[in-house]
TORBADO-682958 format. One record per residue (C-alpha): x, y, z; residue in three letters. Coordinates in pm, whole numbers, padded with zeros to 5 digits, always signed. Layout:
BEGIN
XYZALA/...
//
This chain:
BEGIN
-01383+00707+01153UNK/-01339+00484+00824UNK/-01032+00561+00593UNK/-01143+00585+00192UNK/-00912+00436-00020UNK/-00845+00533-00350UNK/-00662+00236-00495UNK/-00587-00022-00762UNK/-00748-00355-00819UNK/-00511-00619-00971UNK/-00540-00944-01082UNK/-00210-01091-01012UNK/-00038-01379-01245UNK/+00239-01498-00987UNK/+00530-01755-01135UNK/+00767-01954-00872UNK/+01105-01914-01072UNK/+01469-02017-01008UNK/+01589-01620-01073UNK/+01489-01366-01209UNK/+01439-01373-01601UNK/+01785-01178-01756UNK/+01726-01037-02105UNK/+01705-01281-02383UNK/+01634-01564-02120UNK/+01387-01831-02116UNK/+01318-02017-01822UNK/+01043-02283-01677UNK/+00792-02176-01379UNK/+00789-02453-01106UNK/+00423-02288-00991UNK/+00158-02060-01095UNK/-00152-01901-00937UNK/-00373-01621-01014UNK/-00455-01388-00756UNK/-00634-01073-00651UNK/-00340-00812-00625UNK/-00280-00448-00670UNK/-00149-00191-00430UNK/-00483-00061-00322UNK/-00664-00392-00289UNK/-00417-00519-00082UNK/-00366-00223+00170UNK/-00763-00229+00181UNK/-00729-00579+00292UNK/-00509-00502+00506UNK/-00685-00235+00705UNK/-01024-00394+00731UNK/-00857-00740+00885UNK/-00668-00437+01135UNK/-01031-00351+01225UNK/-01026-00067+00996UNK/-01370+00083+00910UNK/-01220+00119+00510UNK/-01394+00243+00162UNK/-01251+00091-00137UNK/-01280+00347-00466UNK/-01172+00174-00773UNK/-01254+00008-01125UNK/-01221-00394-01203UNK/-01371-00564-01529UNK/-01725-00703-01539UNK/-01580-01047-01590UNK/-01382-01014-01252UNK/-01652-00943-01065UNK/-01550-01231-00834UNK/-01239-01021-00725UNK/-01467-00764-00555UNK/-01663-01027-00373UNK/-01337-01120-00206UNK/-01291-00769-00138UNK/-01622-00743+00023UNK/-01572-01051+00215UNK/-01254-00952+00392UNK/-01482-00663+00528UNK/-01387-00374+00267UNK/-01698-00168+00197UNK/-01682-00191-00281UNK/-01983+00065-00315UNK/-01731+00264-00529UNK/-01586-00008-00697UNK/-01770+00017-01067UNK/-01712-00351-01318UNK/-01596-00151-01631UNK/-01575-00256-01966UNK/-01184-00208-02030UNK/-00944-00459-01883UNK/-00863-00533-01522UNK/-00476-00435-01463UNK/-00286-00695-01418UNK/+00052-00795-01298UNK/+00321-01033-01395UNK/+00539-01116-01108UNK/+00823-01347-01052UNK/+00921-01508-00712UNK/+01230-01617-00638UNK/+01277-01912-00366UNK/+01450-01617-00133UNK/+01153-01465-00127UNK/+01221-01136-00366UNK/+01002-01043-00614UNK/+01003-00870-00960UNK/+00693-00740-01091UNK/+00564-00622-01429UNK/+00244-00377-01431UNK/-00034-00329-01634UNK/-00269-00055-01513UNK/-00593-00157-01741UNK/-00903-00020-01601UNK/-00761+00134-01293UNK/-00702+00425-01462UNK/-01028+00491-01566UNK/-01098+00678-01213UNK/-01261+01018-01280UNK/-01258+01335-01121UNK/-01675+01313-01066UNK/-01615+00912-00924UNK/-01349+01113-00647UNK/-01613+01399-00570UNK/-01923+01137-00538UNK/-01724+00953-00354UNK/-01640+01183-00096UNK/-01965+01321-00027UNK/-01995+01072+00274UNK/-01715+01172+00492UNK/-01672+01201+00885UNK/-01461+01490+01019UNK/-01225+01236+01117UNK/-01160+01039+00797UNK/-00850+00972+00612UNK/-00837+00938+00268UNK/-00531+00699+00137UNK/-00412+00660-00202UNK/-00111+00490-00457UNK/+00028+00590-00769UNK/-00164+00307-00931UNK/-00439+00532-01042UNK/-00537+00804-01270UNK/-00702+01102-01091UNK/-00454+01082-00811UNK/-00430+01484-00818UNK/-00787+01522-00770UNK/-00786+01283-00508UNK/-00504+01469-00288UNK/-00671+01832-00388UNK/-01039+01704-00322UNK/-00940+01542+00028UNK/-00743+01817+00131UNK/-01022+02078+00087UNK/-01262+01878+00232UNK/-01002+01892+00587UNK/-00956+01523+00538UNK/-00619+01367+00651UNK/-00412+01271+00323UNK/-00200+00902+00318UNK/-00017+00898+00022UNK/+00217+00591-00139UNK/+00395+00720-00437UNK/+00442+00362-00512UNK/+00542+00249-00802UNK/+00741+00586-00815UNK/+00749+00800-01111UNK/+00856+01097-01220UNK/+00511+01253-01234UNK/+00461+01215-00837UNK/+00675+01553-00820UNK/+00399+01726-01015UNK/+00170+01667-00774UNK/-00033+01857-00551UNK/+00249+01709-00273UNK/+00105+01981-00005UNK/-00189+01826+00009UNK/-00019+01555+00194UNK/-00013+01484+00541UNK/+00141+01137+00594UNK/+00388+01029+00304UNK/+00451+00634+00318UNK/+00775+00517+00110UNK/+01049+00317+00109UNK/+01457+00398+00048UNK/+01415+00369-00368UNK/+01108+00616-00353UNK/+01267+00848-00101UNK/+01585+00916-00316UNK/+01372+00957-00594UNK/+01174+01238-00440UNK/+01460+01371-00219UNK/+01748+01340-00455UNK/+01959+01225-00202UNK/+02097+00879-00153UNK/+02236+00827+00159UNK/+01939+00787+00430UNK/+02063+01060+00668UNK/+02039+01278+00357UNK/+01712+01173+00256UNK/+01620+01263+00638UNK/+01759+01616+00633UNK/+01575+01729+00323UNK/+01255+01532+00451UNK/+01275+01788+00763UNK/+01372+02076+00558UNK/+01124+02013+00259UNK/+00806+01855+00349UNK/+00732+02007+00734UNK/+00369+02010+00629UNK/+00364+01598+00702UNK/+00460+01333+00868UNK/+00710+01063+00667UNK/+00719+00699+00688UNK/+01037+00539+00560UNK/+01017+00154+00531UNK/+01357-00006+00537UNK/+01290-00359+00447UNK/+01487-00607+00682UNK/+01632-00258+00862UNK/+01257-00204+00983UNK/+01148+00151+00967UNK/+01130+00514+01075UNK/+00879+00792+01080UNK/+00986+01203+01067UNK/+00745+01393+01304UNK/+00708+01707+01432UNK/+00900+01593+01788UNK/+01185+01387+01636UNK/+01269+01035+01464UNK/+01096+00708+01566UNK/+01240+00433+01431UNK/+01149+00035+01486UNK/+01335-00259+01400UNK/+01172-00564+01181UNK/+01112-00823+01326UNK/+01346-01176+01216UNK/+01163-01424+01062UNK/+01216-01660+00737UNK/+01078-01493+00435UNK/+00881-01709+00173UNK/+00757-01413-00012UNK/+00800-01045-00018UNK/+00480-00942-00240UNK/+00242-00703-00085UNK/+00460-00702+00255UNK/+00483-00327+00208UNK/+00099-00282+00122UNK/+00012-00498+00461UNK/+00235-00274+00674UNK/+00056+00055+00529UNK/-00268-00138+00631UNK/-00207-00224+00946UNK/-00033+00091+01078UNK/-00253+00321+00925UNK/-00534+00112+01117UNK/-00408+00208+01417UNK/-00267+00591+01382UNK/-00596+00695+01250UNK/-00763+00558+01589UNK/-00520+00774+01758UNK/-00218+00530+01854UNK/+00102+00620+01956UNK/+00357+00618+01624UNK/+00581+00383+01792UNK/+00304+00109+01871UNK/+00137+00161+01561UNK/+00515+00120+01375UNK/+00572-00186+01601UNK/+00222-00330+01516UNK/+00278-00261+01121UNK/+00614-00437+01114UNK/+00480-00727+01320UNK/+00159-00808+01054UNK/+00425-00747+00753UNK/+00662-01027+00932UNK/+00397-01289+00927UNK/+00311-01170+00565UNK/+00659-01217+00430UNK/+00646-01607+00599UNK/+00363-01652+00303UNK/+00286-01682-00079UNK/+00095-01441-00254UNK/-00023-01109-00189UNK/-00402-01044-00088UNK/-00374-01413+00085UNK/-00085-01361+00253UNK/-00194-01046+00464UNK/-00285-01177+00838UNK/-00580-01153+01066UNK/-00552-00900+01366UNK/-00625-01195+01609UNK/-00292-01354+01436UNK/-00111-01025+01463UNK/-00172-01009+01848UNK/-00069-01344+01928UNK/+00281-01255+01723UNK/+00334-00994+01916UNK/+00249-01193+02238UNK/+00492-01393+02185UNK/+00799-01166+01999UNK/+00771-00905+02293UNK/
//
């Protein structure tokens, strides 16, 4: 069972600042570090240090080659990952000494994904795969269409949300991962017990996985409304604390756990990640993620 992961590759440029920069503002950086980053590396990280058997298919330039060797040493299988010729994306992101984050994007050569690079790379598939994917790459429709046809299970993470995510091929979808922001967007509602209703009216071909930040989350299925509480701990920094919670519970739905213990295991790994700096860096190891729980039950 391996998951295939259709996802960005970032290299992140991450300043320590006092506040956010307001308009007109300049303002000194007490720290800076450049990092491997993006939505998709990250939850790729994520689910091969969660034991995940995971397929990374995405596009980095030649010059950051390096980048996918740290991919491919946290265990993510890069034979899709291509060194292209037009920029890496990048991202510029700002961290506060609360923790909080603002973040700007540039998507550079992940969106030079192709409609052939999704079909090649699906041609090695097990009956049980899952196929997970971002909005932080071009050929997402082809990816949702393609996987569904194949019977694959369909993660998606309409993250950073855009209007263009309602043009897609949404049915395609069997397990939609988002947080408050991106379900009001989709929904149109704003209060969450609205956003819940149309959830259950709307989208009863999937499963949906609301993160709630310090609130914890909940998950819509077919029987009800699981919800789990975060876990309290001090947060250093919340970058890629959403991307190591998709890891880490997809890891352990796909093999089949329970949604409440895979919920409970998610929140747990994002906990320790938020007590970190960085993204890729700060994701934890599964042997860390049991002793937290050991000792938080």
């Amino acid at each position: 069972m391996a998951v295939i992961n259709f996802g960005s590759i970032n290299i992140d440029h991450v300043y320590s600042v006092e506040h956010f920069v307001r308009p007109g503002e300049t303002i000194a950086s007490s720290n800076y570090q450049q990092l491997l980053g993006g939505k998709g590396a990250n939850q790729s990280i994520a689910l091969a240090l969660a034991g995940a058997d995971v397929k990374h298919v995405g596009s980095i330039h030649e010059s950051d080659a390096s980048f996918k060797q740290t991919l491919i040493k946290h265990g993510v299988d890069c034979r899709y990952v291509r060194c292209h010729d037009v920029p890496s994306g990048h991202a510029i992101i700002q961290v506060t000494p609360g923790g909080e984050n603002a973040i700007v994007l540039f998507g550079g050569a992940n969106l030079t994904l192709t409609s052939d690079t999704v079909q090649k790379s699906l041609l090695d598939i097990g009956d049980m795969d899952w196929v997970l994917t971002q909005n932080e790459t071009s050929c997402i429709d082809e990816v949702l269409k393609q996987a569904k046809e194949k019977g694959l299970r369909v993660a998606f993470n309409p993250a950073p949300m855009s209007e263009s995510v309602k043009s897609l091929p949404l049915d395609c979808v069997d397990l939609l991962i988002v947080n408050e922001t991106e379900a009001a967007a989709l929904t149109g509602a704003e209060a969450l017990d609205e956003i819940i209703k149309v959830f259950q009216q709307q989208w009863a071909h999937a499963e949906v996985l609301i993160t709630l930040g310090k609130d914890g989350v909940l998950m819509i299925t077919e029987q009800g409304i699981e919800k789990v509480s975060a876990f309290t701990v001090e947060a250093v920094d919340t970058t890629a604390a959403g991307d190591t919670f998709i890891g880490y519970f997809l890891s352990a739905y796909s093999k089949h756990t329970a949604a409440k213990d895979a919920l409970v295991r998610g929140c747990a790994a994002s906990a320790i990640a938020v007590t970190r700096k960085g993204a890729a860096q700060s994701i934890p190891t599964e042997e860390e993620v049991d002793r937290f729980l050991a000792k938080h039950a």
